[in-house]
mmCIF file as gemmi writes it, N, C-alpha and C atoms, coordinates in Angstrom:
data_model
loop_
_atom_site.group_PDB
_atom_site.id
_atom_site.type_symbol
_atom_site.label_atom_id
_atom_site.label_alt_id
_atom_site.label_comp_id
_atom_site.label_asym_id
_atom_site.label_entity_id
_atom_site.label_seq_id
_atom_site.pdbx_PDB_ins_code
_atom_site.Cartn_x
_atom_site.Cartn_y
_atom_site.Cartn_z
_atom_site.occupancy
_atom_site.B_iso_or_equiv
_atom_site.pdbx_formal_charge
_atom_site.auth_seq_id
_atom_site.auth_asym_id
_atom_site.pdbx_PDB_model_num
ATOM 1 N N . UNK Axp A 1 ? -7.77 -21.979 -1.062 1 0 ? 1 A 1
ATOM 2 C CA . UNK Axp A 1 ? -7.568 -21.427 0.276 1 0 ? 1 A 1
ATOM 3 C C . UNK Axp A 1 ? -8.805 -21.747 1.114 1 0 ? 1 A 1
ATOM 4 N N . UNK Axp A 2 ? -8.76 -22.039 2.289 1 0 ? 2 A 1
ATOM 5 C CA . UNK Axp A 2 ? -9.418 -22.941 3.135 1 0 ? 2 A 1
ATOM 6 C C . UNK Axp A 2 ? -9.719 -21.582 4.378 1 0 ? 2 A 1
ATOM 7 N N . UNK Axp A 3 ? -10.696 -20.851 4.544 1 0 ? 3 A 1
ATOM 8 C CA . UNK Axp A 3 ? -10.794 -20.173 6.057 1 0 ? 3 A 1
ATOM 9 C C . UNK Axp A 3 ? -11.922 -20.79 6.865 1 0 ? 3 A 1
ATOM 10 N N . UNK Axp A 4 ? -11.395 -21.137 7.92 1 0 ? 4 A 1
ATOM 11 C CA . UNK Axp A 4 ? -12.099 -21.722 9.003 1 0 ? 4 A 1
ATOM 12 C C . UNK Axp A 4 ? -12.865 -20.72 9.704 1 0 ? 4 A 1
ATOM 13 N N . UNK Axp A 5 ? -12.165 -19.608 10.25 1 0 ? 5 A 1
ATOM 14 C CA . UNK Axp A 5 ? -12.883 -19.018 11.215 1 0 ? 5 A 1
ATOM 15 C C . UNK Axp A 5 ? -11.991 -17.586 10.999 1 0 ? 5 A 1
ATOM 16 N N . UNK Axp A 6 ? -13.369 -16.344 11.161 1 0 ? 6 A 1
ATOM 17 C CA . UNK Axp A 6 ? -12.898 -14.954 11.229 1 0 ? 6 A 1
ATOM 18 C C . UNK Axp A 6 ? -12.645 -14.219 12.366 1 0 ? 6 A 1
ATOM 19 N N . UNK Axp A 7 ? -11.634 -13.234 12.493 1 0 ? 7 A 1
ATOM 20 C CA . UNK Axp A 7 ? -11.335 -12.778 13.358 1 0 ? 7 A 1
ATOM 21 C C . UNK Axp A 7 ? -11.856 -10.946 13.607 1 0 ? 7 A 1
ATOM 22 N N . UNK Axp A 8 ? -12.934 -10.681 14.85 1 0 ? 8 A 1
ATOM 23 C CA . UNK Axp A 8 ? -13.417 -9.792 14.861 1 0 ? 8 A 1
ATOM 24 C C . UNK Axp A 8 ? -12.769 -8.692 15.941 1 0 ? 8 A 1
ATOM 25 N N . UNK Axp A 9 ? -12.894 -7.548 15.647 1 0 ? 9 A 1
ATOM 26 C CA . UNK Axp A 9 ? -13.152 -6.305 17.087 1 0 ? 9 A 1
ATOM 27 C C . UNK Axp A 9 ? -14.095 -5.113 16.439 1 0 ? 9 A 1
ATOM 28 N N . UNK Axp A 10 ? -13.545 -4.444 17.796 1 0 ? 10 A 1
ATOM 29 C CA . UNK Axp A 10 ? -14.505 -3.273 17.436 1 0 ? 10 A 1
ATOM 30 C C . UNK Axp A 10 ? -13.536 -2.455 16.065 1 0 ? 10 A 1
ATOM 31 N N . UNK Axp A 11 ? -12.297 -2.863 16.415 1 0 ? 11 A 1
ATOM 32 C CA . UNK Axp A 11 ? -11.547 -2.085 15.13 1 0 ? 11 A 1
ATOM 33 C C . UNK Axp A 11 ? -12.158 -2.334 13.444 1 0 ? 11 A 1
ATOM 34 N N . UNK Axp A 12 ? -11.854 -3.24 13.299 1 0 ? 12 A 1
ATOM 35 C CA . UNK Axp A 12 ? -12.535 -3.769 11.965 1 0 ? 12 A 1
ATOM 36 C C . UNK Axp A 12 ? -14.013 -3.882 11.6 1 0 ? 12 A 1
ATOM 37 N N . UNK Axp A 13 ? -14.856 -4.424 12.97 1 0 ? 13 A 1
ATOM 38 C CA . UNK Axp A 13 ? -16.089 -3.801 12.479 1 0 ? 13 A 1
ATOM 39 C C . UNK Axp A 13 ? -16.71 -2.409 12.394 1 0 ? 13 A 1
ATOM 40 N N . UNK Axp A 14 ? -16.291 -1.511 13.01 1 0 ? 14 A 1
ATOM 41 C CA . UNK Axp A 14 ? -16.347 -0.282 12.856 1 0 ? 14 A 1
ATOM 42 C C . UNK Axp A 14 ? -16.361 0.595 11.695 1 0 ? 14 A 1
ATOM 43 N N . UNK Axp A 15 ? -14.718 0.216 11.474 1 0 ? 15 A 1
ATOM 44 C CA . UNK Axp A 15 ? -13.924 0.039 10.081 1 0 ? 15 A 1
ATOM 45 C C . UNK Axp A 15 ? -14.876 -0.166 8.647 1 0 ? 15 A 1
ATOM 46 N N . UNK Axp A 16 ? -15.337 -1.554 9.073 1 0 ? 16 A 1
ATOM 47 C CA . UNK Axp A 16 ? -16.002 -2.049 7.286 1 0 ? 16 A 1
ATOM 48 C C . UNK Axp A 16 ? -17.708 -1.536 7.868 1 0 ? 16 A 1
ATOM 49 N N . UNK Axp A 17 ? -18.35 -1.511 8.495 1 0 ? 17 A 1
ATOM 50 C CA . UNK Axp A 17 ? -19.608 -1.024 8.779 1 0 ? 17 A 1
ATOM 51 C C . UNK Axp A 17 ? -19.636 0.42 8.385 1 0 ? 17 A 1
ATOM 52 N N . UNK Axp A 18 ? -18.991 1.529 9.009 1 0 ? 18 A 1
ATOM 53 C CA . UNK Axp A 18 ? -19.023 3.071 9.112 1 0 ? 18 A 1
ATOM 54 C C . UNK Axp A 18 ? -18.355 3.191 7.603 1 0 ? 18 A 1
ATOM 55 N N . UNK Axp A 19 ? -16.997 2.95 7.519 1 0 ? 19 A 1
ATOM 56 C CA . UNK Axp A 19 ? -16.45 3.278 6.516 1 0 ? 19 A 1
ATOM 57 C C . UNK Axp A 19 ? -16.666 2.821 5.02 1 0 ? 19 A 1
ATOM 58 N N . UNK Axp A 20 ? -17.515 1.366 4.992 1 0 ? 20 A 1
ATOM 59 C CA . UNK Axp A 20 ? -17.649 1.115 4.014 1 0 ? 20 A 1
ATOM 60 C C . UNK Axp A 20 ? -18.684 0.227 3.203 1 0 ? 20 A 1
ATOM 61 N N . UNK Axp A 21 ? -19.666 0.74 4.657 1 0 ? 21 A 1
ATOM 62 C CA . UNK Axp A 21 ? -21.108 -0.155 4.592 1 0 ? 21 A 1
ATOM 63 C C . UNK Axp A 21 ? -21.47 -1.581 4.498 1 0 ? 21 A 1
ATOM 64 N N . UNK Axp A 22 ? -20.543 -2.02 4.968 1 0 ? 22 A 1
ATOM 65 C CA . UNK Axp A 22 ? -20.689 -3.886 4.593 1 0 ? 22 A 1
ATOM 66 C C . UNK Axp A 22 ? -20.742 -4.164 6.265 1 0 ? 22 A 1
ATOM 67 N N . UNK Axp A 23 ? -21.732 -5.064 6.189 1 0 ? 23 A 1
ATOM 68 C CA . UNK Axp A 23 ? -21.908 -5.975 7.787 1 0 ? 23 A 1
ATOM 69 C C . UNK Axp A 23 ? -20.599 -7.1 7.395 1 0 ? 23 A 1
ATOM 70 N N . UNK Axp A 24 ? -20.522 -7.29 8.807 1 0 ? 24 A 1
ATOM 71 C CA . UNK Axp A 24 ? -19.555 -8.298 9.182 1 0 ? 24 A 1
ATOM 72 C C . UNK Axp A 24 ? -20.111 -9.699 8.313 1 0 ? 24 A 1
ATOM 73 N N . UNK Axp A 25 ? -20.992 -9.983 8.487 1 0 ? 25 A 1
ATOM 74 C CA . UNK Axp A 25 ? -21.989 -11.759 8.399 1 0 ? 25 A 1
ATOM 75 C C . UNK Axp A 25 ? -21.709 -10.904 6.419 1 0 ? 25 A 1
ATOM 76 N N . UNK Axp A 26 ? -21.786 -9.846 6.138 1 0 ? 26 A 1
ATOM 77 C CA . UNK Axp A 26 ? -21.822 -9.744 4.592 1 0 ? 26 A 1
ATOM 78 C C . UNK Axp A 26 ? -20.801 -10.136 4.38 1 0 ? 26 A 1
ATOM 79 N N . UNK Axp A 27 ? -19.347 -10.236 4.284 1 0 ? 27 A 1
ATOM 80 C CA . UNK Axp A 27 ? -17.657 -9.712 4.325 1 0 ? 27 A 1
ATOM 81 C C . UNK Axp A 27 ? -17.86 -12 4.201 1 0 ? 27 A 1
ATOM 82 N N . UNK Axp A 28 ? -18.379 -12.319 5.418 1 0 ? 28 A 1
ATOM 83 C CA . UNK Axp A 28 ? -18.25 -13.662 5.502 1 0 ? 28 A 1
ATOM 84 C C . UNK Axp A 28 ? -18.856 -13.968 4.742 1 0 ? 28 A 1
ATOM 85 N N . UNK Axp A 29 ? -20.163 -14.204 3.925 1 0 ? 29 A 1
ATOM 86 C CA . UNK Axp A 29 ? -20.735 -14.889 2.633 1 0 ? 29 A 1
ATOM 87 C C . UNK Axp A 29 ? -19.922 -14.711 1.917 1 0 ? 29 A 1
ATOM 88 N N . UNK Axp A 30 ? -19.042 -13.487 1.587 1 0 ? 30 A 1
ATOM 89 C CA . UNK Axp A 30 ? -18.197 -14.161 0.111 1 0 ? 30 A 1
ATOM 90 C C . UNK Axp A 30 ? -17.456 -14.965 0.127 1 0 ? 30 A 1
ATOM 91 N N . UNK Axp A 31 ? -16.904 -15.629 1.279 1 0 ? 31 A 1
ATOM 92 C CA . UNK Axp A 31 ? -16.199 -16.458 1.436 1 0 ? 31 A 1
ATOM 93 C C . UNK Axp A 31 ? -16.82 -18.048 1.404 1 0 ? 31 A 1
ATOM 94 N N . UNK Axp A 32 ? -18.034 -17.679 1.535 1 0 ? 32 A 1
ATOM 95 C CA . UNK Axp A 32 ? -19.428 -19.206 1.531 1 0 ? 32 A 1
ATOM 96 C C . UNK Axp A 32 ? -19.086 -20.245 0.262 1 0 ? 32 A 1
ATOM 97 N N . UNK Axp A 33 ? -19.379 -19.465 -1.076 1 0 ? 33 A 1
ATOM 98 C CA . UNK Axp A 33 ? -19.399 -20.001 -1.72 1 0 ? 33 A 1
ATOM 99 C C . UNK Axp A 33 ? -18.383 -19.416 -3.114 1 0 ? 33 A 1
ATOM 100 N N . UNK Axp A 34 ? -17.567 -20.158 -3.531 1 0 ? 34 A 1
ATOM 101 C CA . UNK Axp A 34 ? -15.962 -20.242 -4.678 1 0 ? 34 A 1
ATOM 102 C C . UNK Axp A 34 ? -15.849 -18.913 -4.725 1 0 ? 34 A 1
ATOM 103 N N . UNK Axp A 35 ? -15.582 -17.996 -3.788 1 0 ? 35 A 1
ATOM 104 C CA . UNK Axp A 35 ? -14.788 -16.835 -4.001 1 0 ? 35 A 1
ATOM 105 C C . UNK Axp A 35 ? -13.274 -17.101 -4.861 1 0 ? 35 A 1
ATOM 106 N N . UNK Axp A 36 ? -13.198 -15.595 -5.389 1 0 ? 36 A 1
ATOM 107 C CA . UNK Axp A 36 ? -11.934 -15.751 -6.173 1 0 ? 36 A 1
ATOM 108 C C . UNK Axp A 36 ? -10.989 -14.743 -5.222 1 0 ? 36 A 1
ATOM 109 N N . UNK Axp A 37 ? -9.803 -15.593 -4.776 1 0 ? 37 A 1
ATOM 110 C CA . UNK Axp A 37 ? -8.324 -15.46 -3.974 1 0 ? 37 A 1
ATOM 111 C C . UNK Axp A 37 ? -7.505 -14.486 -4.821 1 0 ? 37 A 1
ATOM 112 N N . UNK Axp A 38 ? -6.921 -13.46 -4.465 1 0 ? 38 A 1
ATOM 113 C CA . UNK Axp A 38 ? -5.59 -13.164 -4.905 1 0 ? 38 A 1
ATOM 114 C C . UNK Axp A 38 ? -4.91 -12.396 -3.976 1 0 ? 38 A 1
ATOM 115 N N . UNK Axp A 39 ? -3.801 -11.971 -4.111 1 0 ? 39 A 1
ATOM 116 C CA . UNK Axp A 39 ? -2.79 -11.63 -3.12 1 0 ? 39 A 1
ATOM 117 C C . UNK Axp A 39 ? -2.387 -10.155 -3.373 1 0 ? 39 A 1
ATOM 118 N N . UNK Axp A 40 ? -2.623 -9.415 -2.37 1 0 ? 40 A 1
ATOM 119 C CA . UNK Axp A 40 ? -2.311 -8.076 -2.945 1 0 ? 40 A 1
ATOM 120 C C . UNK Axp A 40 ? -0.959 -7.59 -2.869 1 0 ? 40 A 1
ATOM 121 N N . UNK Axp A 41 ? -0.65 -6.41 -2.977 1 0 ? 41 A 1
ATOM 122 C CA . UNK Axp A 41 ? 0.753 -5.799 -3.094 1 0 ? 41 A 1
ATOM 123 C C . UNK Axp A 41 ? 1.319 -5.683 -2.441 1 0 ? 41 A 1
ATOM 124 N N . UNK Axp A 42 ? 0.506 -5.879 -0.994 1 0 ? 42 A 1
ATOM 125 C CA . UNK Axp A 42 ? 1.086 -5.309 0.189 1 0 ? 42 A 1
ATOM 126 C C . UNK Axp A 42 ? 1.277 -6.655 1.31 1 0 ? 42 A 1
ATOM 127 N N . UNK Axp A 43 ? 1.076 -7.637 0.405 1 0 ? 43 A 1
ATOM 128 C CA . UNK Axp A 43 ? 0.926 -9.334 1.68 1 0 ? 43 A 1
ATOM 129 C C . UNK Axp A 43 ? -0.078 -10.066 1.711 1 0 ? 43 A 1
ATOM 130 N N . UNK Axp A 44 ? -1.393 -8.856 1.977 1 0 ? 44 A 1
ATOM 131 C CA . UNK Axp A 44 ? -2.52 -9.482 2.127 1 0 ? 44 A 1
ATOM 132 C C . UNK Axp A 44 ? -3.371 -9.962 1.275 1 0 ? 44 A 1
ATOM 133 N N . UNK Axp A 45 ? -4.274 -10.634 1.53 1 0 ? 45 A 1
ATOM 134 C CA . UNK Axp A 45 ? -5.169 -11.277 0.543 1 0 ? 45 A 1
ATOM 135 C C . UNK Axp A 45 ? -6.573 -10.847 -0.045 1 0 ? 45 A 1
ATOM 136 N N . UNK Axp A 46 ? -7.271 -10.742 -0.94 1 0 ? 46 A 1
ATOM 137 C CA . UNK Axp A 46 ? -8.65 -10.283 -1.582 1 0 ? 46 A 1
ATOM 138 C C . UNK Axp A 46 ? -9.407 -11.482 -1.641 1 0 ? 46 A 1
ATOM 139 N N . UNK Axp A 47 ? -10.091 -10.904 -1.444 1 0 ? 47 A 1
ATOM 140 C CA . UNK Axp A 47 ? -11.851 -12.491 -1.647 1 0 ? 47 A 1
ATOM 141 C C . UNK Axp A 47 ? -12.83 -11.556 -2.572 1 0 ? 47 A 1
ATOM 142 N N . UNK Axp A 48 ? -13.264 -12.095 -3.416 1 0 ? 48 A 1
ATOM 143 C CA . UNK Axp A 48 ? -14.443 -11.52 -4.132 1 0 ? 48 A 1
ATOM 144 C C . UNK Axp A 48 ? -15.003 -12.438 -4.431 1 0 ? 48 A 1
ATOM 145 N N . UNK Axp A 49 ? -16.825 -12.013 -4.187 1 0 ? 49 A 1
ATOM 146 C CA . UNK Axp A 49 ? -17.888 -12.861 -4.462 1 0 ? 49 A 1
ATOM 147 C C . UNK Axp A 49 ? -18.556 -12.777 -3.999 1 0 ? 49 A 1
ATOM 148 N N . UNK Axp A 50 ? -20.166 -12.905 -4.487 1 0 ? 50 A 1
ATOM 149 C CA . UNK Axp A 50 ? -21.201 -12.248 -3.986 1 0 ? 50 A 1
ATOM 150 C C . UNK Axp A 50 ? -21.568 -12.829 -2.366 1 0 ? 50 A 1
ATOM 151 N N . UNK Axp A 51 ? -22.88 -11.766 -2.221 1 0 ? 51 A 1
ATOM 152 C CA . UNK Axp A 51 ? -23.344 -11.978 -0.43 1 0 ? 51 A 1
ATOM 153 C C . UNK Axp A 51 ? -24.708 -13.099 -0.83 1 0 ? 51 A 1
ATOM 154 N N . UNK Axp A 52 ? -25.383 -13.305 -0.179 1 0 ? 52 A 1
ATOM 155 C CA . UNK Axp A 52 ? -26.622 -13.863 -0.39 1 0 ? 52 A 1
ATOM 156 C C . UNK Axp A 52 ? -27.657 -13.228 -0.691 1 0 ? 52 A 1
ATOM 157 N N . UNK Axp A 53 ? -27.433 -11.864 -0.603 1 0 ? 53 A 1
ATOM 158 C CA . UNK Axp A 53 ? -28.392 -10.975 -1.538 1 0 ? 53 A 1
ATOM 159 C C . UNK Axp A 53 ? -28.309 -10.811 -2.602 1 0 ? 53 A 1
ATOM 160 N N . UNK Axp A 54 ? -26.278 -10.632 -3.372 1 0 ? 54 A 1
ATOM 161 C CA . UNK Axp A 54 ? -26.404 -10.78 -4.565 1 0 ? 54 A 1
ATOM 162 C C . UNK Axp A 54 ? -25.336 -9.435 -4.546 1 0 ? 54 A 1
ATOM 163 N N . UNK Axp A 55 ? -25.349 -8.7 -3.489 1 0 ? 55 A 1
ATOM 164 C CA . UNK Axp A 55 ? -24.21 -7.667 -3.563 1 0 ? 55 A 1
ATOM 165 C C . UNK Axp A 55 ? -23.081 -8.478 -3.76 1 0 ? 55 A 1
ATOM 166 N N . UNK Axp A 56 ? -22.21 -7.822 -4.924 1 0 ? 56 A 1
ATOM 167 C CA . UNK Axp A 56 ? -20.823 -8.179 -4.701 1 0 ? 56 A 1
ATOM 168 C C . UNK Axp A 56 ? -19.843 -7.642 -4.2 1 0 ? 56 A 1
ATOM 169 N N . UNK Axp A 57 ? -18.933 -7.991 -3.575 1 0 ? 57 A 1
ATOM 170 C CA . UNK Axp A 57 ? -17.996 -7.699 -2.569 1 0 ? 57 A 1
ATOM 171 C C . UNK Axp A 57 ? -16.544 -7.908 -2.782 1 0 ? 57 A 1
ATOM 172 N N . UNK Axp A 58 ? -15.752 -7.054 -2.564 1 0 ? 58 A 1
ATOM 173 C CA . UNK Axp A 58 ? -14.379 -7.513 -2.762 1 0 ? 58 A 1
ATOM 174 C C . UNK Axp A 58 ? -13.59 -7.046 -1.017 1 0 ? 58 A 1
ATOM 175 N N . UNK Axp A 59 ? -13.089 -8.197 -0.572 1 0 ? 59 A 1
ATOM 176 C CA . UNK Axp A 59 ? -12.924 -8.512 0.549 1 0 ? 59 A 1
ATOM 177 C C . UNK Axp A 59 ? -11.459 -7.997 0.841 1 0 ? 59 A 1
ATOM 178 N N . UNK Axp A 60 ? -10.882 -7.483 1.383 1 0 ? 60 A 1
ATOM 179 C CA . UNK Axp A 60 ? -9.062 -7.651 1.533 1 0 ? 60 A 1
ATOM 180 C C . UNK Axp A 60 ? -9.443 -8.139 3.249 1 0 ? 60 A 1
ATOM 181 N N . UNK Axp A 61 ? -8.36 -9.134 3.562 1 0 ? 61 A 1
ATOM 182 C CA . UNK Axp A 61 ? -8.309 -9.558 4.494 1 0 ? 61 A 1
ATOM 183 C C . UNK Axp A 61 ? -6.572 -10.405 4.878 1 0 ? 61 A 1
ATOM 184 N N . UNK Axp A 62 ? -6.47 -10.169 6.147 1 0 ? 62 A 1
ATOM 185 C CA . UNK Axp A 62 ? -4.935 -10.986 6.536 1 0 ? 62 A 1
ATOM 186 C C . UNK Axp A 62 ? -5.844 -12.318 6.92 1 0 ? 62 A 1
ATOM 187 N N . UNK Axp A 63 ? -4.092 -13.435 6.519 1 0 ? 63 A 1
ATOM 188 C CA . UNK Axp A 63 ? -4.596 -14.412 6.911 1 0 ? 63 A 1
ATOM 189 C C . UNK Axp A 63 ? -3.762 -15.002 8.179 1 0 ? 63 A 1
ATOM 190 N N . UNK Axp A 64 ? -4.276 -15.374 9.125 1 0 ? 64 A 1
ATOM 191 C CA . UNK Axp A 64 ? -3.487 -15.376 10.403 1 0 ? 64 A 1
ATOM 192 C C . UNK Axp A 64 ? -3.312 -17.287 10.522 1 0 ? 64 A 1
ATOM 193 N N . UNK Axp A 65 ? -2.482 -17.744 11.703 1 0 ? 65 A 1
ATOM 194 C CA . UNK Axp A 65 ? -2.528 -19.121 11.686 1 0 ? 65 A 1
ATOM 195 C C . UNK Axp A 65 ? -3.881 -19.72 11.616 1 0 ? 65 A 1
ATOM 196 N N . UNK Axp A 66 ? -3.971 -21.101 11.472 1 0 ? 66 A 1
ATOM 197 C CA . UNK Axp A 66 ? -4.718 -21.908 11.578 1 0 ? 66 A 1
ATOM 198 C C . UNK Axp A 66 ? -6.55 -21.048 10.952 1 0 ? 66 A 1
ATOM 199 N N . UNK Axp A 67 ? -5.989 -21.356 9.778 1 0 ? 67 A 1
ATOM 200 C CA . UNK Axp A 67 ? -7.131 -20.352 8.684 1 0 ? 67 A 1
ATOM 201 C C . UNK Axp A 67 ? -8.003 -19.469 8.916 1 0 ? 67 A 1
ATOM 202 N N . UNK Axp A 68 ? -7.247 -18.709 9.757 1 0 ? 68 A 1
ATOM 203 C CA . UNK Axp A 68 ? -8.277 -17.582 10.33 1 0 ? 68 A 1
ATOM 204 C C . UNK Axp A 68 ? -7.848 -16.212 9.315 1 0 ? 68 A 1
ATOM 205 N N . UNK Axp A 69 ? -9.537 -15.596 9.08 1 0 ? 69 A 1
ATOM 206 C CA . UNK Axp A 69 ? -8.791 -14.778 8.518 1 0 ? 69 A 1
ATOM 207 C C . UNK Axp A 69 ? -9.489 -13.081 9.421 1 0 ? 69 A 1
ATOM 208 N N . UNK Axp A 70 ? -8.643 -12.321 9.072 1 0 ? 70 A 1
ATOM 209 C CA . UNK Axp A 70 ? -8.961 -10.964 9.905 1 0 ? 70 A 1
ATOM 210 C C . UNK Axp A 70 ? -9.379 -10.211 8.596 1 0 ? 70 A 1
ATOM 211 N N . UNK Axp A 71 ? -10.39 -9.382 8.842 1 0 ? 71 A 1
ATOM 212 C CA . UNK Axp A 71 ? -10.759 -8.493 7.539 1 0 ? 71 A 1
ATOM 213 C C . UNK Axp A 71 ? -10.609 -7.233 8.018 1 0 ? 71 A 1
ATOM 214 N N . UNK Axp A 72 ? -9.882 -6.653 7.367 1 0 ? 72 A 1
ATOM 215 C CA . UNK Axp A 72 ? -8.896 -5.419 6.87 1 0 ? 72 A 1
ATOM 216 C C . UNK Axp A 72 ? -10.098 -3.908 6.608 1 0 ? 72 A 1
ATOM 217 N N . UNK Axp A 73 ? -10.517 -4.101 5.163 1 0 ? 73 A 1
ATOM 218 C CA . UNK Axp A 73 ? -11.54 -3.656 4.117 1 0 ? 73 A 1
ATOM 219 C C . UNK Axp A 73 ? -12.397 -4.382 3.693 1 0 ? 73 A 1
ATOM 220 N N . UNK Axp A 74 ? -13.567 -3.353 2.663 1 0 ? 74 A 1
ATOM 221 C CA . UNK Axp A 74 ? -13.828 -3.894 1.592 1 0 ? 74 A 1
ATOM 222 C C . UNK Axp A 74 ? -14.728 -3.21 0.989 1 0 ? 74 A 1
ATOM 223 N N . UNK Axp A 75 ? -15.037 -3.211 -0.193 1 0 ? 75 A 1
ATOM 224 C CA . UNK Axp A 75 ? -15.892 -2.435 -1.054 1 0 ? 75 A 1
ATOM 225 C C . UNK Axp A 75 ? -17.191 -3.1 -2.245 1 0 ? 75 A 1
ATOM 226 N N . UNK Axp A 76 ? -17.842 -2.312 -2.623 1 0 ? 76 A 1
ATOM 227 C CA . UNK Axp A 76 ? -18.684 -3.082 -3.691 1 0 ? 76 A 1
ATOM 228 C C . UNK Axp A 76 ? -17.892 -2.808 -4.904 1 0 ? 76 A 1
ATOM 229 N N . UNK Axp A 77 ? -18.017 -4.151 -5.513 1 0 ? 77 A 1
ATOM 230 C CA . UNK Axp A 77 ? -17.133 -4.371 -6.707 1 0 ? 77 A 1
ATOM 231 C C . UNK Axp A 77 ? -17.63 -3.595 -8.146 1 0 ? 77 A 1
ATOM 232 N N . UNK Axp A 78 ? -16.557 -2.595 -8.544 1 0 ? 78 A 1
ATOM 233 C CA . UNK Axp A 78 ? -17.037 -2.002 -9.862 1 0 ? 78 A 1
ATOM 234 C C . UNK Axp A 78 ? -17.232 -3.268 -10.976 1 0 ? 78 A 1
ATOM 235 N N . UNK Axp A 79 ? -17.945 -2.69 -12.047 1 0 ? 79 A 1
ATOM 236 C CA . UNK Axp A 79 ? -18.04 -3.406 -12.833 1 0 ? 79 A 1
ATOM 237 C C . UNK Axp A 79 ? -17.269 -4.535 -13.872 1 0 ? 79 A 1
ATOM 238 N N . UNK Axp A 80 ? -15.769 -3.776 -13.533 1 0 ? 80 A 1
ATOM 239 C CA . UNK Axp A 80 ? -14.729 -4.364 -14.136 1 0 ? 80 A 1
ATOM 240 C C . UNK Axp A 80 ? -14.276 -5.478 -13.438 1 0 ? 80 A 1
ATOM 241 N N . UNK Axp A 81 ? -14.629 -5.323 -12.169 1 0 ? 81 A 1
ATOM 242 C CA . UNK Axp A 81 ? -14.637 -6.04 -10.783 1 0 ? 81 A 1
ATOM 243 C C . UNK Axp A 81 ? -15.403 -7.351 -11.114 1 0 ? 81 A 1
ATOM 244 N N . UNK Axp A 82 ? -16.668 -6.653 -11.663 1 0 ? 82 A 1
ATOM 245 C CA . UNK Axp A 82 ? -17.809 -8.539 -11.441 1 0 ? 82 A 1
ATOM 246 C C . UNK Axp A 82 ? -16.832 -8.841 -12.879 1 0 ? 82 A 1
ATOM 247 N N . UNK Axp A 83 ? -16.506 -8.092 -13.775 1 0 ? 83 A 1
ATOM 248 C CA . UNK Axp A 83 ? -16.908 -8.988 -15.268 1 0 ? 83 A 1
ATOM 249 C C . UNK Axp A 83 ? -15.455 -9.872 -14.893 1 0 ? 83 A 1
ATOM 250 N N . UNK Axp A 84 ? -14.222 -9.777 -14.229 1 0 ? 84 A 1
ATOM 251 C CA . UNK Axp A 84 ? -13.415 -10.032 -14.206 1 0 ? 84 A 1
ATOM 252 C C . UNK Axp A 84 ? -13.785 -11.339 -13.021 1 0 ? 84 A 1
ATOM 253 N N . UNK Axp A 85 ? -14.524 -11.113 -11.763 1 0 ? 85 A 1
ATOM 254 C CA . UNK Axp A 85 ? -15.134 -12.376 -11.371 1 0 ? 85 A 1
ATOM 255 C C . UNK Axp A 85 ? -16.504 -13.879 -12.074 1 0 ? 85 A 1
ATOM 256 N N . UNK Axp A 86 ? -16.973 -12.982 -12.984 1 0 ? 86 A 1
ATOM 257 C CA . UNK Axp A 86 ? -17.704 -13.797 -13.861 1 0 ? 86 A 1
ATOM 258 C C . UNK Axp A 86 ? -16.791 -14.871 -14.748 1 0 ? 86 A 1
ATOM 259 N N . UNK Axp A 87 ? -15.775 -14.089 -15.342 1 0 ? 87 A 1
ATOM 260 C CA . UNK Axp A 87 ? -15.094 -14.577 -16.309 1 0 ? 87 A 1
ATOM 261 C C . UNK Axp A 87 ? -14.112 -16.09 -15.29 1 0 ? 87 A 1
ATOM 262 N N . UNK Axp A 88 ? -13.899 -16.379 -14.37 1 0 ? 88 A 1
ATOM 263 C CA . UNK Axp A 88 ? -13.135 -16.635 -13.332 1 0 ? 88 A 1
ATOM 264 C C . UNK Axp A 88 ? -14.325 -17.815 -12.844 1 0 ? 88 A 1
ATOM 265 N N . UNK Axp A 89 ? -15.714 -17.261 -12.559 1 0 ? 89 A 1
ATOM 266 C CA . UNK Axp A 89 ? -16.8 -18.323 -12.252 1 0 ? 89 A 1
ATOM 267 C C . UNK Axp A 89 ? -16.997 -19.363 -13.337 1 0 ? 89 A 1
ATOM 268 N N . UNK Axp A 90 ? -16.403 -19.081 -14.407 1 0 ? 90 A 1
ATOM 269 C CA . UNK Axp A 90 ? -17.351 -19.592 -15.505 1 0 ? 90 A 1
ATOM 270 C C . UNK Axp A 90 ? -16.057 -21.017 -15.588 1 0 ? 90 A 1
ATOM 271 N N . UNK Axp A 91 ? -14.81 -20.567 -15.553 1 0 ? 91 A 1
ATOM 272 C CA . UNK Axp A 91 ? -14.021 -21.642 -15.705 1 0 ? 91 A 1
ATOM 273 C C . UNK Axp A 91 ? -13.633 -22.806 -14.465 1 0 ? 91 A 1
């Protein structure tokens, strides 16, 4: 999966800043480098993978035309979270 460019407001940054402590520019590094894709229950999509500090992140985000994606949520990844992205980096 290919995202070109993210889609911001005050809704969503508000959203993942207040509610769930992640900067916007954080939410976008996991997407920098081989995040792992999956599709959630509800349509939308997850990104997990670390920031450039090293926090890891699990992203839910819609994906809108022309690879834009809008971010939804997101949280720091429990542990079951990295070992399940490690295992995923390694192959």
């Amino acid at each position: 999966m290919k995202i070109r460019e993210f889609e911001w407001d005050n809704g969503n940054v508000v959203h993942i800043e207040l509610g769930h402590g992640i900067k916007p520019e954080e939410a976008e590094e996991v997407f920098a480098v081989k995040p792992l894709f999956s599709k959630t229950k509800r349509g939308h999509y997850a990104a997990m993978g670390p920031t450039i500090d090293g926090r890891f992140l699990a992203i839910v985000f819609e994906l809108k035309g022309n690879d834009i994606a809008r971010i939804i949520t997101g949280w720091d990844m429990e542990q079951a979270e990295k070992k399940y992205w490690r295992k995923y980096k390694e192959t």
